[in-house]
MMTF fields as JSON, N, C-alpha, C and O atoms, coordinates in Angstrom:
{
  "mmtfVersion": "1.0.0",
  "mmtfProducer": "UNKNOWN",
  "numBonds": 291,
  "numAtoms": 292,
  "numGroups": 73,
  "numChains": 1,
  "numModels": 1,
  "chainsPerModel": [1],
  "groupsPerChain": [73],
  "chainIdList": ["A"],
  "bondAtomList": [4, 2, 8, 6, 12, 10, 16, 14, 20, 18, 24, 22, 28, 26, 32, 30, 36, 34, 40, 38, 44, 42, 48, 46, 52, 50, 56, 54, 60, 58, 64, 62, 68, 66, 72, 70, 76, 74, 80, 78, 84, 82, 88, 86, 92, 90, 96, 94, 100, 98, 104, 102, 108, 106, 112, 110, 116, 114, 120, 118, 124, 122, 128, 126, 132, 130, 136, 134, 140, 138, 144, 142, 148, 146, 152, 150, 156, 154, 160, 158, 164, 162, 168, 166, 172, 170, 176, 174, 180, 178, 184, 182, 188, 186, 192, 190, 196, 194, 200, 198, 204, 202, 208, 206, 212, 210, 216, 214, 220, 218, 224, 222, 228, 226, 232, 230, 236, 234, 240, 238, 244, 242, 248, 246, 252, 250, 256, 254, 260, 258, 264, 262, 268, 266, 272, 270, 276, 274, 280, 278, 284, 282, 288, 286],
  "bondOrderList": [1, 1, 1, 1, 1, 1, 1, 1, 1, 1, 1, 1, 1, 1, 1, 1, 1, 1, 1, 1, 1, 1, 1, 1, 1, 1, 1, 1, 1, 1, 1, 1, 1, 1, 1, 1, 1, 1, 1, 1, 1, 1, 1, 1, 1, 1, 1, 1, 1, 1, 1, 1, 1, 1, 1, 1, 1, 1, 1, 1, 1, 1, 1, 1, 1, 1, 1, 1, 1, 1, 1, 1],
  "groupList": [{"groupName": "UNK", "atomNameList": ["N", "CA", "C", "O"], "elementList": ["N", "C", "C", "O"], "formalChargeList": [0, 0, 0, 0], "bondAtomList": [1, 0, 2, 1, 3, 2], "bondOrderList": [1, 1, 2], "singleLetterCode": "X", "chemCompType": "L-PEPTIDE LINKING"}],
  "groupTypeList": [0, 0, 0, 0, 0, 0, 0, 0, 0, 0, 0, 0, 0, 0, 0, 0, 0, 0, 0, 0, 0, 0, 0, 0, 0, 0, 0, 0, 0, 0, 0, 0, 0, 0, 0, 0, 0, 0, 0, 0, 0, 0, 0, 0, 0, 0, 0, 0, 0, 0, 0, 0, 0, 0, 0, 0, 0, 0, 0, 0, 0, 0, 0, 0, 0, 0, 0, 0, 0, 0, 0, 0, 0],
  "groupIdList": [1, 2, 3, 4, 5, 6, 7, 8, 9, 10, 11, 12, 13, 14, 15, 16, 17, 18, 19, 20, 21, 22, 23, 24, 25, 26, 27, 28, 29, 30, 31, 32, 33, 34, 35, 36, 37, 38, 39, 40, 41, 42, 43, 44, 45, 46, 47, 48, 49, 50, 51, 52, 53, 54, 55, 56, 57, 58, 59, 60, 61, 62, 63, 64, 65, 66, 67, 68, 69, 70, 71, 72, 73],
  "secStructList": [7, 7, 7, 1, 7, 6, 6, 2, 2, 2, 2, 2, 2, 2, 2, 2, 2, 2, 2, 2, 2, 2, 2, 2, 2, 6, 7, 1, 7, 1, 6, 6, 2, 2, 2, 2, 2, 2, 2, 2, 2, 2, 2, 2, 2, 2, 2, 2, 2, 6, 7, 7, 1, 1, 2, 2, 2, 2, 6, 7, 7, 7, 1, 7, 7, 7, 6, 6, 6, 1, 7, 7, 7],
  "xCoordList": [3.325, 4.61, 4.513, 3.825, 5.028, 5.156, 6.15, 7.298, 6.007, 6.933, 6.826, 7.054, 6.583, 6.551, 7.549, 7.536, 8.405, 8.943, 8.924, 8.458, 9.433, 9.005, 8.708, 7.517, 9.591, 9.385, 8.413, 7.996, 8.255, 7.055, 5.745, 4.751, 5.958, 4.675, 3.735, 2.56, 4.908, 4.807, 4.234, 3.227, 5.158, 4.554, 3.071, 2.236, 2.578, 1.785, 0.793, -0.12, 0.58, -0.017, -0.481, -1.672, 0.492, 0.079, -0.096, -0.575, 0.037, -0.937, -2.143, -2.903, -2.654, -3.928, -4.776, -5.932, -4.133, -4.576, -5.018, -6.222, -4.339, -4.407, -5.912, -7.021, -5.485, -6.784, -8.062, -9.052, -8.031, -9.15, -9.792, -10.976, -9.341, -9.443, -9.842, -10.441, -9.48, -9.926, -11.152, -12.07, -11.137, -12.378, -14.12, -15.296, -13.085, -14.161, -14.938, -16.128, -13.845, -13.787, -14.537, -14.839, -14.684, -15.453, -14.097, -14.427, -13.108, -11.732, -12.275, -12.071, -12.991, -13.298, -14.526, -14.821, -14.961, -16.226, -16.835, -15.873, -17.729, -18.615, -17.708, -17.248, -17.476, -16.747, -15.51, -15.082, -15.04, -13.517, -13.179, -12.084, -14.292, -14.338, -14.318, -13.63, -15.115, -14.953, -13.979, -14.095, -12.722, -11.974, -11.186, -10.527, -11.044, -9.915, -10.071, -9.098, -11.466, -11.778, -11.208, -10.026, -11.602, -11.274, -9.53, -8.904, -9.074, -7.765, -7.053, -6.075, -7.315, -7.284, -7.393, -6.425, -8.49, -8.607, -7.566, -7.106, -7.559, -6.089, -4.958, -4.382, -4.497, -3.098, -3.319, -2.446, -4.41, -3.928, -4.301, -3.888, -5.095, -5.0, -3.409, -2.793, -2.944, -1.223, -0.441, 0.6, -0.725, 0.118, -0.208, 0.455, -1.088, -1.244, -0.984, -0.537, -1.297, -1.093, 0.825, 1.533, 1.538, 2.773, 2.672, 3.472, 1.658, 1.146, 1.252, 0.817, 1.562, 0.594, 0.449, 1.532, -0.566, -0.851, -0.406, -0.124, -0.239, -0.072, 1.542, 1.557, 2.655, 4.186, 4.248, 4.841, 3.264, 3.848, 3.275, 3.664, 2.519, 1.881, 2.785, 2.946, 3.664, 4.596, 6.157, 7.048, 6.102, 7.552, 8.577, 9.802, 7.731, 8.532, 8.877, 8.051, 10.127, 10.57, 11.096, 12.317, 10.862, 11.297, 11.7, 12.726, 11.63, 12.713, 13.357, 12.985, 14.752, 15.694, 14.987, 13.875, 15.608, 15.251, 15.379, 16.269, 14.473, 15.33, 16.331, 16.201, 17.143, 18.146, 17.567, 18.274, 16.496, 15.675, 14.506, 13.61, 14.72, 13.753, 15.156, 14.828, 16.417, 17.056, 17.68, 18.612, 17.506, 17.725, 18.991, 19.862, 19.306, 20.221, 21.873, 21.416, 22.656, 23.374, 24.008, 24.889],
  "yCoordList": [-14.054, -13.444, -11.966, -11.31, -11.34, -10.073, -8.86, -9.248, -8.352, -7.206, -6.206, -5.39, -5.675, -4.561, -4.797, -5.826, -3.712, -4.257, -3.324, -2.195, -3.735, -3.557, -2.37, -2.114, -1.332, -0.127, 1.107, 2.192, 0.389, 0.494, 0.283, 1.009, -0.828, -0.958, -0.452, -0.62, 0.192, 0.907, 2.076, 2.544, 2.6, 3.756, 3.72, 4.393, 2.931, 2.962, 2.914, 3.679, 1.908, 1.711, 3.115, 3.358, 3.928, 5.363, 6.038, 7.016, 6.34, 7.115, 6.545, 7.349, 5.684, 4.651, 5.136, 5.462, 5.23, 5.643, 7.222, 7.429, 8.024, 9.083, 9.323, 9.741, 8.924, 8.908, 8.683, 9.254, 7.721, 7.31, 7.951, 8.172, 8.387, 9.345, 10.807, 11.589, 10.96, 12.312, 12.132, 12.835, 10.925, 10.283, 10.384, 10.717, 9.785, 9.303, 10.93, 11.136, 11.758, 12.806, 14.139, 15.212, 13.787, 14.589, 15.887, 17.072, 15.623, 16.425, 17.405, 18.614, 16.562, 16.957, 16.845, 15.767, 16.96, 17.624, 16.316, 15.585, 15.596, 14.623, 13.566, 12.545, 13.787, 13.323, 13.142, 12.165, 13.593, 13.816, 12.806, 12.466, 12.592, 11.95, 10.418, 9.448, 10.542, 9.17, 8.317, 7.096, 9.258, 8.62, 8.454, 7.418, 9.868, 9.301, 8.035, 7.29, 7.445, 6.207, 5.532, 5.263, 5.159, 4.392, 4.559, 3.753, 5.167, 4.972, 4.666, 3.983, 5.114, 4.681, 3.018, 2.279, 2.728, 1.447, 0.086, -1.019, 0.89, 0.635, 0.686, -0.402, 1.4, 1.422, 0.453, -0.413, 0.392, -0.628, -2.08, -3.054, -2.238, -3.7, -3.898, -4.623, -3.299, -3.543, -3.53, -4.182, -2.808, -2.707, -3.819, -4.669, -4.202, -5.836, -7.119, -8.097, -7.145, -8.476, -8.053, -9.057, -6.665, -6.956, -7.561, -8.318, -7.0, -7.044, -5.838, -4.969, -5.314, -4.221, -4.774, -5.118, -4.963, -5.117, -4.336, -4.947, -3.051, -2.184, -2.234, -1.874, -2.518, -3.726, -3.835, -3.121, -5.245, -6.14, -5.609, -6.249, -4.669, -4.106, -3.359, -3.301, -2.538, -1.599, -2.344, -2.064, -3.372, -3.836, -3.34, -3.368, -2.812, -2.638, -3.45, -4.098, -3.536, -4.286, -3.623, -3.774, -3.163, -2.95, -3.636, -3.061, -4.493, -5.775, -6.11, -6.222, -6.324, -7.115, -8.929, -9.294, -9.623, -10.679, -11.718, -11.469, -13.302, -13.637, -14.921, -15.058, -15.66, -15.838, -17.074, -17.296, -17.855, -19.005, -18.053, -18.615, -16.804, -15.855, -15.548, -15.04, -15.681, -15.349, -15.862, -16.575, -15.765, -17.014, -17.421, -16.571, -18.484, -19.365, -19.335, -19.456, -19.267, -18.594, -20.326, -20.367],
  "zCoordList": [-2.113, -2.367, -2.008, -2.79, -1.043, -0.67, -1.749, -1.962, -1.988, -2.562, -2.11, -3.003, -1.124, -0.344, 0.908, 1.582, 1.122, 2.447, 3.669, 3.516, 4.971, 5.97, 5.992, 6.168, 5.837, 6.301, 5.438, 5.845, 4.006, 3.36, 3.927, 3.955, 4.355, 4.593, 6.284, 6.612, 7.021, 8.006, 7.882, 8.412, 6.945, 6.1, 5.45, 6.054, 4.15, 4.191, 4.892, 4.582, 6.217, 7.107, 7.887, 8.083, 8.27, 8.801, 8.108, 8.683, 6.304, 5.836, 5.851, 6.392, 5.574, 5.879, 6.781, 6.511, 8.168, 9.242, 8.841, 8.692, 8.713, 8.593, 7.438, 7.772, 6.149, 5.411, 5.784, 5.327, 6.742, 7.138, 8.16, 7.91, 9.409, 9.826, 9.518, 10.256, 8.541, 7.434, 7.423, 7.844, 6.802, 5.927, 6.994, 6.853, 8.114, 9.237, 10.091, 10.332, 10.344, 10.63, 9.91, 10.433, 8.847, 7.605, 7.499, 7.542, 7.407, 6.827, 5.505, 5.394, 4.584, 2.906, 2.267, 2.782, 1.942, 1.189, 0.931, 1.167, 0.626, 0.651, -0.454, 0.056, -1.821, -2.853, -2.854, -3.47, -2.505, -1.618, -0.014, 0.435, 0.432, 1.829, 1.222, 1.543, 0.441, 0.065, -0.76, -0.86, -1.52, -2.097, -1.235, -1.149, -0.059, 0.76, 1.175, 1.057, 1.819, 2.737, 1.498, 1.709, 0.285, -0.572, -0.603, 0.087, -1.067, -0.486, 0.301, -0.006, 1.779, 3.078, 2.653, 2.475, 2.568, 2.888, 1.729, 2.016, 0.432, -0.223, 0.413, 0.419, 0.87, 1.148, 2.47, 2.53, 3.679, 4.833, 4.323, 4.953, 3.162, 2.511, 2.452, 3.234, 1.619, 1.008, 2.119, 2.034, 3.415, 4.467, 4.678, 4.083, 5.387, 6.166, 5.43, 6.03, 3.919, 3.365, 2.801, 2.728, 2.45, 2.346, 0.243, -0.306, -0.298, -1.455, -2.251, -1.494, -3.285, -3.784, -5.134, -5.61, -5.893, -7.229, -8.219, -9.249, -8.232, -8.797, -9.364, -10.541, -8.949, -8.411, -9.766, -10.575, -10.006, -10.792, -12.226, -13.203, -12.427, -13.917, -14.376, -15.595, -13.408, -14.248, -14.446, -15.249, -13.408, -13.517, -12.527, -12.642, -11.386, -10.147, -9.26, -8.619, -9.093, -8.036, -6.738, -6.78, -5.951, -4.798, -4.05, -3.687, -3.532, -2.764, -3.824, -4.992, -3.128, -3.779, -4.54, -4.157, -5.324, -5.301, -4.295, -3.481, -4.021, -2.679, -3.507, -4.723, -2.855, -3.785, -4.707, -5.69, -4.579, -5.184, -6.29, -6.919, -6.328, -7.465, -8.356, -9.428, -8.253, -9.257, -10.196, -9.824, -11.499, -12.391, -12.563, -12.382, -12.862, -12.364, -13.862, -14.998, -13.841, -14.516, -15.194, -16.053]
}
C-alpha cells in the first residue's frame, strides 16, 4: 500500500540524491557524513517503494483515500 504520492516522492528522491552525494563527497565532518548517507539512503528507500513508515505512527494521511479504503456509509 503506497501513501506517498507522486510528486513526493520525486522530491524525496532528489533530496536523496543530494544527501548522498554530500555524504559520498565528504560535504561534513566524519559524524555528520554519516547521518547524511543514513538519511540519504532513507528517504530513496521511501522514494522507490512509494512507502514511508513514519505515515502511519502519527496518523498522516497524505493521499486522498482510494474509493474501496473508505468506509462505507
Amino acid at each position: 500500500m503506497k501513501n506517498i504520492g507522486h510528486l513526493q516522492r520525486i522530491l524525496r528522491g532528489v533530496v536523496a540524491a543530494a544527501l548522498l552525494a554530500g555524504a559520498a563527497l565528504g560535504a561534513a565532518p566524519q559524524p555528520w557524513g554519516v547521518a547524511l548517507a543514513v538519511l540519504g539512503i532513507a528517504l530513496l528507500a521511501t522514494a522507490v517503494t512509494g512507502w514511508c513508515p513514519i505515515f502511519p505512527l502519527f496518523g498522516i494521511r497524505p493521499m486522498p483515500p482510494r474509493n474501496n479504503d473508505r468506509p462505507r456509509a
